[in-house]
Residue frames as qw, qx, qy, qz and C-alpha x, y, z in Angstrom:
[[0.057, 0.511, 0.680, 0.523, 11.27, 26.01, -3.95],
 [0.093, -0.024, 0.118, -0.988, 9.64, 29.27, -3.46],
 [0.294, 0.372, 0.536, -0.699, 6.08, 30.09, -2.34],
 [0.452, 0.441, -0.307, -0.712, 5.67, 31.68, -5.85],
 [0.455, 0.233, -0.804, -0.306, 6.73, 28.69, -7.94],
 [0.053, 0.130, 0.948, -0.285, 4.54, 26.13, -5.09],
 [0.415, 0.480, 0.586, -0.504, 1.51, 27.61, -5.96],
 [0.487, 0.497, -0.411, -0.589, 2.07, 28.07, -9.80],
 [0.168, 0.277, -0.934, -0.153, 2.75, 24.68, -9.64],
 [0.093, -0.240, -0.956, 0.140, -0.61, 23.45, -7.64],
 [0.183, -0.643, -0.595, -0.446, -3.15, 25.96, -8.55],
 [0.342, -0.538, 0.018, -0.770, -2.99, 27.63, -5.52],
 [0.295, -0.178, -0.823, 0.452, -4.07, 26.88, -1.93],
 [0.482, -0.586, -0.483, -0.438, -6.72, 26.78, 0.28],
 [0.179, -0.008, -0.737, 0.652, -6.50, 28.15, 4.03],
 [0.609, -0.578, -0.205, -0.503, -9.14, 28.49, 6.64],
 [0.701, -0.698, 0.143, 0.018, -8.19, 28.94, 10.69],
 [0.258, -0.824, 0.499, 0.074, -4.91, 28.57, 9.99],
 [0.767, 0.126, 0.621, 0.102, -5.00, 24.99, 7.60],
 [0.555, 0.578, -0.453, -0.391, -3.36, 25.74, 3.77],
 [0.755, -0.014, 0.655, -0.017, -3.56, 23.27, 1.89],
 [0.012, 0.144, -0.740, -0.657, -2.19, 22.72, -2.22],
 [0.702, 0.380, -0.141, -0.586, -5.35, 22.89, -4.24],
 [0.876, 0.306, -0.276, -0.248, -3.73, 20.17, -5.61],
 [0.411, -0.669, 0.605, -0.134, -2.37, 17.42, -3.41],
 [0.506, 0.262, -0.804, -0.170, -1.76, 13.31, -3.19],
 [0.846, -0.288, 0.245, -0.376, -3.56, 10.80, -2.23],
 [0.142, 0.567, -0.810, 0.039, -1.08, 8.16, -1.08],
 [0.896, 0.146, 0.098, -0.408, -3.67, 5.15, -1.15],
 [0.949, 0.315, 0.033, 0.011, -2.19, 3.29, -3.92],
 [0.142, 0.771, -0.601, 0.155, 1.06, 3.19, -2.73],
 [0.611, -0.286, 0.698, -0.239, 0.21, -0.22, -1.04],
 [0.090, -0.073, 0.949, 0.294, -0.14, -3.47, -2.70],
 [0.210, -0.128, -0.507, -0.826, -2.90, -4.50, -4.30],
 [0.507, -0.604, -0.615, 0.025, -6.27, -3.82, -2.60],
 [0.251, -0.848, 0.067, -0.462, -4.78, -1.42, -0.52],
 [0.883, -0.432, 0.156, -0.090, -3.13, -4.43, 1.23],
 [0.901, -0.143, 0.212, 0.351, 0.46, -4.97, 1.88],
 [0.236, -0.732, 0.208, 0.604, 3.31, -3.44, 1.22],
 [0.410, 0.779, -0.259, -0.397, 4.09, -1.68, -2.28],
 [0.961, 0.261, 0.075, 0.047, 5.33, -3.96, -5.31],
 [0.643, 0.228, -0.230, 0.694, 8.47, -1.71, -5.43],
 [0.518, -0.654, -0.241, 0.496, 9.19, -0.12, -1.91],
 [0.598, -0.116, 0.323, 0.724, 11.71, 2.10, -3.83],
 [0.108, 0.368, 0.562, 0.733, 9.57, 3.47, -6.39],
 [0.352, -0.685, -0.622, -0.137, 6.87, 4.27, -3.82],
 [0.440, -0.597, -0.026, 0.670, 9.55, 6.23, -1.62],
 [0.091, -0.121, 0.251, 0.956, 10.60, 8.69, -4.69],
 [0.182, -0.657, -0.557, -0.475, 6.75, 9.16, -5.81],
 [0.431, -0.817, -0.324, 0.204, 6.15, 10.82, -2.30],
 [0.619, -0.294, 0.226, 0.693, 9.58, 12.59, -2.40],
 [0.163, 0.075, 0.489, 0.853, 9.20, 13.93, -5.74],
 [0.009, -0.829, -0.429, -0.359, 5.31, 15.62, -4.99],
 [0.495, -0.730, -0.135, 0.451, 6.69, 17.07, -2.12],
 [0.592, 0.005, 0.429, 0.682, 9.24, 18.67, -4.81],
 [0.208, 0.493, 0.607, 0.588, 7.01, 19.43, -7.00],
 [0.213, -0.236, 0.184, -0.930, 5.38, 22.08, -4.30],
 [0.656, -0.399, -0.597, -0.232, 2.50, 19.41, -3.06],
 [0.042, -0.283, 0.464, -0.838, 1.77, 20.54, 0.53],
 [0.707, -0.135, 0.275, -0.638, -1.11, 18.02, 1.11],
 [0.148, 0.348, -0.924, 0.055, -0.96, 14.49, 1.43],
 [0.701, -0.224, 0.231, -0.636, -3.58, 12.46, 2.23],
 [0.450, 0.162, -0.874, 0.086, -3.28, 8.83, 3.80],
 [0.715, -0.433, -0.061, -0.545, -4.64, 6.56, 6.40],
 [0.372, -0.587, 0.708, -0.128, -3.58, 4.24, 9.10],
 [0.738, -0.002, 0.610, -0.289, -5.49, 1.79, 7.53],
 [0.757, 0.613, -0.201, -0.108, -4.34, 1.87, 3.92],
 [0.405, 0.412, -0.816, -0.009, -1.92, -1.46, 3.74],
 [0.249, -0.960, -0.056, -0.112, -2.72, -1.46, 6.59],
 [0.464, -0.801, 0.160, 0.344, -0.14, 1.00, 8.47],
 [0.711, -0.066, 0.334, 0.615, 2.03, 0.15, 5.55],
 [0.243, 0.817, 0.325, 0.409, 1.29, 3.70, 3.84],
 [0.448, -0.889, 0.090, -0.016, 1.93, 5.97, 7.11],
 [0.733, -0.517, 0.252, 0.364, 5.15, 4.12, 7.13],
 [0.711, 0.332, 0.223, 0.578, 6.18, 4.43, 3.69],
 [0.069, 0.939, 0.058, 0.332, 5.13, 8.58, 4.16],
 [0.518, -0.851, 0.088, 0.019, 7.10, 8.48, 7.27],
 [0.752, -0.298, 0.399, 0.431, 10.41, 6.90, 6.00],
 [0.546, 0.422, 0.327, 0.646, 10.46, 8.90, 2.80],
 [0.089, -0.741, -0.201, -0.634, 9.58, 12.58, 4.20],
 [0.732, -0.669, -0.118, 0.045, 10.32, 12.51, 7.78],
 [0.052, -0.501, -0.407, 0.762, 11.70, 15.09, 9.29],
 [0.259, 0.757, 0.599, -0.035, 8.37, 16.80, 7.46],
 [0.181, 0.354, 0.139, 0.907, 9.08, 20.32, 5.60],
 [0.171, 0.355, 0.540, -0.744, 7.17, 23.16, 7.92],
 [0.485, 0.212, -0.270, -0.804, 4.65, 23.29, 4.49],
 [0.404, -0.097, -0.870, -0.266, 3.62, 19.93, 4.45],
 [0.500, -0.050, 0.469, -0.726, 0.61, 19.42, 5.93],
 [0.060, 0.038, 0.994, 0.086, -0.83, 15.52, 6.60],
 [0.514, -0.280, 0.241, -0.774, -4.10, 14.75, 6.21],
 [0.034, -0.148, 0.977, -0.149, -5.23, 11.49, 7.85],
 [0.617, -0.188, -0.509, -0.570, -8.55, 9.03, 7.93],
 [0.092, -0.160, 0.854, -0.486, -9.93, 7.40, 10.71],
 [0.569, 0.172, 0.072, -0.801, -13.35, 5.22, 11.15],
 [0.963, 0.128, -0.144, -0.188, -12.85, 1.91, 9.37],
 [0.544, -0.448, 0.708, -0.035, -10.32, -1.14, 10.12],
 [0.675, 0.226, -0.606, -0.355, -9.32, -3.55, 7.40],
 [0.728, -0.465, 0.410, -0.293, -9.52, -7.20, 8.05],
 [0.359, -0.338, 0.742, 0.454, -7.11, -10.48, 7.15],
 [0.513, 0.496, 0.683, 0.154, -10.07, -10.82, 4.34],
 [0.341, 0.270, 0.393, 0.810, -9.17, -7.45, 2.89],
 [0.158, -0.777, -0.590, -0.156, -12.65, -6.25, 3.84],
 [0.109, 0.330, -0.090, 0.933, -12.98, -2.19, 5.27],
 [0.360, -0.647, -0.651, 0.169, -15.83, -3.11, 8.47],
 [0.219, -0.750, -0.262, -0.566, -16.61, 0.04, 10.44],
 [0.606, -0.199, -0.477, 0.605, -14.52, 0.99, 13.54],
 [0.041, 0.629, 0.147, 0.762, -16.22, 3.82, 15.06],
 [0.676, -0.637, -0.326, 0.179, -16.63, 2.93, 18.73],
 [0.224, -0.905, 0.347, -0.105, -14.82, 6.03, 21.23],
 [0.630, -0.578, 0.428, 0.294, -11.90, 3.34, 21.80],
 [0.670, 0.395, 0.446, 0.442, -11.33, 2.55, 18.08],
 [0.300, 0.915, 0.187, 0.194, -11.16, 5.95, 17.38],
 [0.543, -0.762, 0.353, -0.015, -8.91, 6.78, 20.30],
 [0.809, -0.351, 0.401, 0.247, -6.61, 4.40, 18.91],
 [0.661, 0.544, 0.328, 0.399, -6.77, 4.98, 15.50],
 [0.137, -0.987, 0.078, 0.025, -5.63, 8.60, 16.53],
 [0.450, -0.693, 0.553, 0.107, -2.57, 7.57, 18.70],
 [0.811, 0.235, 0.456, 0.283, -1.89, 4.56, 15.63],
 [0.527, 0.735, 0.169, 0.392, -1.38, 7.18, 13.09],
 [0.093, -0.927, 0.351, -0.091, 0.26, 10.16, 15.25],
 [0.717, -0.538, 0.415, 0.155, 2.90, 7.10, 16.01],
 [0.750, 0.014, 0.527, 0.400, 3.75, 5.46, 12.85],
 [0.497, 0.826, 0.200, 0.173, 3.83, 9.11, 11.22],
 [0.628, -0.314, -0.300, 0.645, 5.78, 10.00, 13.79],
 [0.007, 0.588, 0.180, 0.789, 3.99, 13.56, 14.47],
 [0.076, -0.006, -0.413, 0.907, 3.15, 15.19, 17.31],
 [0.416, 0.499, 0.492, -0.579, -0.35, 16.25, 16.70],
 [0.425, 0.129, 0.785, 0.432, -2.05, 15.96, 13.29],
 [0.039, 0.334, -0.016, -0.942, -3.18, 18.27, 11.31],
 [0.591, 0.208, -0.404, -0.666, -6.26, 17.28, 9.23],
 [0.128, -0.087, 0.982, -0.109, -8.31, 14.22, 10.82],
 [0.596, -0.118, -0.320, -0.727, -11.59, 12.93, 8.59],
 [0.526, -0.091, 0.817, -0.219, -13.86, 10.77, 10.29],
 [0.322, 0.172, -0.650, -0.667, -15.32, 8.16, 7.79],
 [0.467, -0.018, 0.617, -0.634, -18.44, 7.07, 7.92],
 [0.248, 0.145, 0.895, 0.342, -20.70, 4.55, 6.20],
 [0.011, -0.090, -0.409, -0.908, -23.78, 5.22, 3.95],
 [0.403, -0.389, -0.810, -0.174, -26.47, 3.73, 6.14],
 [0.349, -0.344, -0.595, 0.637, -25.98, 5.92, 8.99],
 [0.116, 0.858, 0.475, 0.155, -28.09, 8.65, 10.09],
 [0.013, 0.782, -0.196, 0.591, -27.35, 12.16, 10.40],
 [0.760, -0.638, 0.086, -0.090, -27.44, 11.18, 14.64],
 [0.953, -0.168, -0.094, 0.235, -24.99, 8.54, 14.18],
 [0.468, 0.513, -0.262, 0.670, -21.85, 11.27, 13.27],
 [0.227, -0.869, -0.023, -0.440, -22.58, 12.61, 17.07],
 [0.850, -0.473, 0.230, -0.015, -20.84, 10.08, 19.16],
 [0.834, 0.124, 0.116, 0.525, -17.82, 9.59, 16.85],
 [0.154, 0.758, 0.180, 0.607, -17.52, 13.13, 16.04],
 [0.627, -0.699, 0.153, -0.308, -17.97, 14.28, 19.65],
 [0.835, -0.258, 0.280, 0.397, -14.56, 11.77, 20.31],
 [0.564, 0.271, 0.128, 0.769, -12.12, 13.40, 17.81],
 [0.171, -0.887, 0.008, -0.428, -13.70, 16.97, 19.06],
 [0.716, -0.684, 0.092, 0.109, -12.72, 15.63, 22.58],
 [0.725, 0.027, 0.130, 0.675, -8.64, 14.36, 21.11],
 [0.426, 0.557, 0.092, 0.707, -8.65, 18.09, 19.20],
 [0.342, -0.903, 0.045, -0.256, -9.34, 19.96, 22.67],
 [0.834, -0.390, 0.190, 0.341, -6.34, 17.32, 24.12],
 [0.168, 0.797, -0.418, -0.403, -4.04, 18.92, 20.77],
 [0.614, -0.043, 0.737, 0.281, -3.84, 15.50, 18.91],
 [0.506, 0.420, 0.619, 0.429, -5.34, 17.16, 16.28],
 [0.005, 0.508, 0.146, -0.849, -5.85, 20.52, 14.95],
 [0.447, 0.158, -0.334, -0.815, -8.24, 20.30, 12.46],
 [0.387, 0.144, 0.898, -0.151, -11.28, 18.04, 11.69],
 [0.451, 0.257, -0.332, -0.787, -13.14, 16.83, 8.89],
 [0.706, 0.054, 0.499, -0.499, -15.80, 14.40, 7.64],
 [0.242, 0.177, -0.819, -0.490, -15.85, 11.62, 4.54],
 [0.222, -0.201, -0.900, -0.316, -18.12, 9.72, 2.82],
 [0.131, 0.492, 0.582, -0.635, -21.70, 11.88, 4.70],
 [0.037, -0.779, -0.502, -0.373, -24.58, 13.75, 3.84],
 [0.232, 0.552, 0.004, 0.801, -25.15, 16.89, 4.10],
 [0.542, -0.695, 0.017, -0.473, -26.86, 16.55, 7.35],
 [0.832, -0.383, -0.198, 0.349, -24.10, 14.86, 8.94],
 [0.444, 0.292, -0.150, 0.834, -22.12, 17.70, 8.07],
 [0.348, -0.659, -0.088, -0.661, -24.67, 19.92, 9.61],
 [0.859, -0.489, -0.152, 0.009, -24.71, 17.30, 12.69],
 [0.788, -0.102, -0.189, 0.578, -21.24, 17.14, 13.05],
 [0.268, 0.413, -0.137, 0.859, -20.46, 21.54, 12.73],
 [0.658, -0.628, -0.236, -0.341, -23.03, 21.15, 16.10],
 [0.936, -0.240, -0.219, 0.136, -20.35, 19.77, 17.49],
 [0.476, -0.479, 0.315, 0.667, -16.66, 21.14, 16.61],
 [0.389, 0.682, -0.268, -0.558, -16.07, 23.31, 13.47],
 [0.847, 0.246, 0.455, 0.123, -15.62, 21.05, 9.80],
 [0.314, -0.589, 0.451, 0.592, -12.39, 21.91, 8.03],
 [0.071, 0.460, -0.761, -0.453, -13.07, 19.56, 5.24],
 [0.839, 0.109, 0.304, -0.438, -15.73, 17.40, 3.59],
 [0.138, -0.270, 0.917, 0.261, -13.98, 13.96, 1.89],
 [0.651, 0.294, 0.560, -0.420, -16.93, 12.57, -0.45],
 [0.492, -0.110, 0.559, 0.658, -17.25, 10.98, -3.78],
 [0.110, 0.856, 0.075, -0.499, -17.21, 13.44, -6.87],
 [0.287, -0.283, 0.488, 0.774, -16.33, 14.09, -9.77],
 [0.169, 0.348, -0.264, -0.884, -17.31, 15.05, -13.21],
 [0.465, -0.096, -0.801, -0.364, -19.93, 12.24, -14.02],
 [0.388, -0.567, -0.694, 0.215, -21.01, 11.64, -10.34],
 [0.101, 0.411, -0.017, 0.906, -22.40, 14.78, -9.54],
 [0.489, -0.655, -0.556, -0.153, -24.96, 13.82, -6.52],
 [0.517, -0.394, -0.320, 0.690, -22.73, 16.36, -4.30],
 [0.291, 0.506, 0.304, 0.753, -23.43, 19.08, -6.18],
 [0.224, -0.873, -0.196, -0.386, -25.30, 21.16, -3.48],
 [0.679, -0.709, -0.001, 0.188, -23.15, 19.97, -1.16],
 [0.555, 0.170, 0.091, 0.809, -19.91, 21.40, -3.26],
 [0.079, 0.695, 0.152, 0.698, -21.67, 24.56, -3.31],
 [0.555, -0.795, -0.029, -0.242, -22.50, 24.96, 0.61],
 [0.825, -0.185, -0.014, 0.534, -18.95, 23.76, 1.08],
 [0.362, 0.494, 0.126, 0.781, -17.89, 27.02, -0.64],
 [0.218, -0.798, -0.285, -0.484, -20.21, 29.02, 0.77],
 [0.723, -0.688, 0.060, 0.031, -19.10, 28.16, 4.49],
 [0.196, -0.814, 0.508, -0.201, -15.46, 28.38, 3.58],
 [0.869, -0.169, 0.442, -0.145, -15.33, 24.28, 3.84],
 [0.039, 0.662, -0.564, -0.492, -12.76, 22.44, 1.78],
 [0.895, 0.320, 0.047, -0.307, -14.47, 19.86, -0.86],
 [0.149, 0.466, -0.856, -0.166, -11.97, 16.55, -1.69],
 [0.862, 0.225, 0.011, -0.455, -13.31, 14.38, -3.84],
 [0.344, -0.408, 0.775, 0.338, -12.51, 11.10, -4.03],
 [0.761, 0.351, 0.538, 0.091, -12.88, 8.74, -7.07],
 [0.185, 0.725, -0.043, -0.662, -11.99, 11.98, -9.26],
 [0.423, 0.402, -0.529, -0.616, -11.19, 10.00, -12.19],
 [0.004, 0.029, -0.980, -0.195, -13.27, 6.99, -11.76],
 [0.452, 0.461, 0.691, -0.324, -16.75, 5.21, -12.65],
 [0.354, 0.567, -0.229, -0.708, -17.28, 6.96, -16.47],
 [0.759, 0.105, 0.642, 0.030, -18.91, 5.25, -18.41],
 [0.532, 0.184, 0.521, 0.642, -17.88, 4.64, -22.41],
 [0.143, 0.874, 0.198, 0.421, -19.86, 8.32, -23.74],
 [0.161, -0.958, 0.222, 0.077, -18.65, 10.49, -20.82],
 [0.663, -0.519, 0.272, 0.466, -15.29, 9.02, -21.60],
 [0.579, 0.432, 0.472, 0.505, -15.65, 9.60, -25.32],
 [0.162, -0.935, -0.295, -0.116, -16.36, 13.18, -24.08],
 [0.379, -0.851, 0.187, 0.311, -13.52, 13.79, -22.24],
 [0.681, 0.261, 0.489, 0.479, -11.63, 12.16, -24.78],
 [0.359, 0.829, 0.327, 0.277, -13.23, 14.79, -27.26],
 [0.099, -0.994, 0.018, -0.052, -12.25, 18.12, -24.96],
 [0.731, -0.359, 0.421, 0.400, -8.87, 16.25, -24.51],
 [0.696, 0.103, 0.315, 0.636, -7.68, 16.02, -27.77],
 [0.364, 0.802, 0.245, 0.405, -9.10, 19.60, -28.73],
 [0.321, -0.940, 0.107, -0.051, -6.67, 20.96, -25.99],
 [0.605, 0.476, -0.576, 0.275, -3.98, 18.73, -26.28],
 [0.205, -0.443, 0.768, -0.415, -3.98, 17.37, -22.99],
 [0.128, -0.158, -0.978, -0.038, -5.04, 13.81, -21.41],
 [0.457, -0.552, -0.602, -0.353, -8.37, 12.95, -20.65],
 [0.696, -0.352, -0.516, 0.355, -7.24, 12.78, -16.95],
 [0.215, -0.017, -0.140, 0.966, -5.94, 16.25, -17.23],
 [0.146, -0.325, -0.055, -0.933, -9.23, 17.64, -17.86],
 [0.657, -0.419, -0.627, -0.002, -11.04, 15.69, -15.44],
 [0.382, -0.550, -0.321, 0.669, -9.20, 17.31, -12.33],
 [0.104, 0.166, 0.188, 0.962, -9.06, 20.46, -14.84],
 [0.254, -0.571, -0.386, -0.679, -12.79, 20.93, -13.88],
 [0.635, -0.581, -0.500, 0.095, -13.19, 19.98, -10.79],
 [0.498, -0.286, -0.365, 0.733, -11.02, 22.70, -9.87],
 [0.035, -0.193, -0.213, -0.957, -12.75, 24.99, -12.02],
 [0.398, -0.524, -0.675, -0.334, -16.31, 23.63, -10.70],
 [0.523, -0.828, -0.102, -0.174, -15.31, 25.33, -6.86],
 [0.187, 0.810, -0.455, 0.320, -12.92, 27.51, -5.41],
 [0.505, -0.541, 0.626, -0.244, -12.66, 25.42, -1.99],
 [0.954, 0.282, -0.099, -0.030, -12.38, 22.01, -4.22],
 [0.356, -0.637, 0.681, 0.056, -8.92, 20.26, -2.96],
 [0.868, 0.211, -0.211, -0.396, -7.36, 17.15, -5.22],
 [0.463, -0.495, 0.732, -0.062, -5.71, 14.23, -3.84],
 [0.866, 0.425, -0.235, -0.119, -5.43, 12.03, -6.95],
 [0.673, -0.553, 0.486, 0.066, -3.52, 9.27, -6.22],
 [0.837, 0.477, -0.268, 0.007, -0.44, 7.20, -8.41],
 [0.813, -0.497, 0.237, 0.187, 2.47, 5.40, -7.70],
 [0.697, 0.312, 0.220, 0.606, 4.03, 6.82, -10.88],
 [0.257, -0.569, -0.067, 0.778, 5.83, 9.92, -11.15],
 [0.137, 0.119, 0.714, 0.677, 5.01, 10.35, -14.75],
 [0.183, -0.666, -0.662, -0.291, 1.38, 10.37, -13.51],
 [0.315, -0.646, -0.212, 0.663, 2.22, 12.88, -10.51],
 [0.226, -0.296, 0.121, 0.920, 3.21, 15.19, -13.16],
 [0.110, -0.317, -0.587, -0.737, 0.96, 14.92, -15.54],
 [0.237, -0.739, -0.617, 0.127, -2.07, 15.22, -12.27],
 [0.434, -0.560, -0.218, 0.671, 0.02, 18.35, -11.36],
 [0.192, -0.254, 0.378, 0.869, 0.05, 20.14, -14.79],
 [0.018, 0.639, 0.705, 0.305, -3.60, 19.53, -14.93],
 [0.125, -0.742, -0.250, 0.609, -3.76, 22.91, -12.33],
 [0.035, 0.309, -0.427, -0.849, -2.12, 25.04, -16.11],
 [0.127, 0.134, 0.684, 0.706, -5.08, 23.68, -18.23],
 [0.254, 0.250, 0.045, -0.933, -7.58, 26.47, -19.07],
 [0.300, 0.473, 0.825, -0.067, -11.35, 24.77, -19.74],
 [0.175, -0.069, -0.287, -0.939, -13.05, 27.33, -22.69],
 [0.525, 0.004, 0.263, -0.809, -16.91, 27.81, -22.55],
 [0.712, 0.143, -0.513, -0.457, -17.31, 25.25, -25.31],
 [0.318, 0.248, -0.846, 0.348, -15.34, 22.61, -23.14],
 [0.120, 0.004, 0.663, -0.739, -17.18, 23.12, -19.92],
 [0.811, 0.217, -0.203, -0.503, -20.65, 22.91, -22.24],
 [0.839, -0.055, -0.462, -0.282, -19.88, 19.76, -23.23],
 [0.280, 0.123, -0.787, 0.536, -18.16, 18.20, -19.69],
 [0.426, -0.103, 0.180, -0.881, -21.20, 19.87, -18.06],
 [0.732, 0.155, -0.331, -0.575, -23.28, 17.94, -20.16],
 [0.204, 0.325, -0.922, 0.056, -21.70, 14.43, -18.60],
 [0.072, -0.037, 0.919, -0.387, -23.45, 13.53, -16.20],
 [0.661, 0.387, 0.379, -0.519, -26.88, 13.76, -17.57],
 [0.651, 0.440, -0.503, -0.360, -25.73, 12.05, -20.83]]
């Protein structure tokens, strides 16, 4: 697959220092069993879904040691391994599931430290290109200095070569670009939850790449009757124009919509071709205050 036809196919890409990324990637979450736990209902099916974005021209990936756990990393690694030189991983670190399913907080310098060397093993990579740290919602701006300030230390060792931040406030981002530069801000977003909004825009501004997660969840019955609406008057799915805005809402916006169908891969991927008129964007606009 050509350059050309990889970026007609995902909208385009995003670089900065030397990180492109597909506008429009996969988030390989729900490739585990349910919960996030255990391994995939069909092993099989979960191996060509990964396979077949990678196809498609997808050139971002996003996964975690801790989604199954480890059973995600392994499925990426056993379907895609040896890696095309375009693929580029990106990884999570920060929480730790437990045998109750449960997603505690693992942010201590050795947890981190491990979670590193956990993921660079079972991806089987050398150094990683794209590590968010995730943090919880209670924490202050401080708290990102001491975790943050550990993955700075790994990316001076080369375990990583890029860093980014999930689930923060803007002033942890500020706290954390004190520290080591921020590739990438991981927070949720989308067209109904719009409390990021300033922080999509200063993400632009600085050059910072914005990947929302939830992108098509929480809507309640009007905004869905909405999208619904702009849906059928385009002929595409609801789902299509969902990610359709969000890429139109900012240039440095990145999506990592996740599925374990290929059907749905394509149809996330052919959301990058659908063109939002004024009238559209009016009433999508309109969501989240309605």
């Amino acid at each position: 697959m050509t350059p050309e036809t990889i970026a007609s196919t995902t909208a385009g890409s995003w670089q900065l220092d030397g990180l492109e990324l597909s506008r429009i990637g996969y988030g390989a979450m729900q490739l585990a069993g349910p919960k996030v736990w255990g391994p995939p209902r069909d092993r099989d099916a979960a191996l060509a879904v990964l396979r077949a974005a990678v196809e498609a021209g997808i050139t971002h990936i996003d996964t975690s040691d801790y989604y199954g756990p480890q059973v995600v990393n392994e499925l990426i690694r056993e379907a895609l391994h040896p890696y095309p030189d375009h693929l580029r991983i990106a990884t999570k670190v920060g929480a730790r599931r437990t045998p109750d399913r449960a997603w505690p907080a693992a942010l201590s310098p050795g947890e981190l430290v491990r979670a590193v060397h956990d993921n660079l093993e079972r991806l089987d990579l050398p150094t990683l290109d794209l590590v968010n740290l995730r943090m919880t919602g209670t924490l202050a701006a401080a708290d990102i200095t001491e975790p943050f300030g550990v993955l700075a230390e790994l990316r001076e060792q080369g375990l990583i070569r890029h860093l980014g931040v999930s689930n923060v406030s803007a002033e942890q981002v500020s706290a954390a670009q004190q520290i080591a530069p921020v590739a990438a801000v991981q927070n949720h977003y989308n067209v109904a939850s719009r409390a990021d909004d300033a922080l999509v825009d200063q993400c632009a501004e600085q050059g910072i790449a914005y990947v929302p997660f939830y992108p098509l969840g929480g809507f309640r019955p009007l905004q869905v009757d909405a999208l619904n609406e702009v849906a059928l008057d385009l002929g595409v799915t609801a789902r299509q124009v969902a990610l359709a805005w969000l890429l139109h809402r900012s240039p440095t916006i990145m999506l990592i919509p996740g599925t374990s169908s290929i059907t749905h891969l394509r149809e996330n991927i052919a959301a990058a071709a659908v063109e939002l008129p004024e009238q559209a964007l009016r009433t999508l606009d309109a969501i989240a205050t309605g």
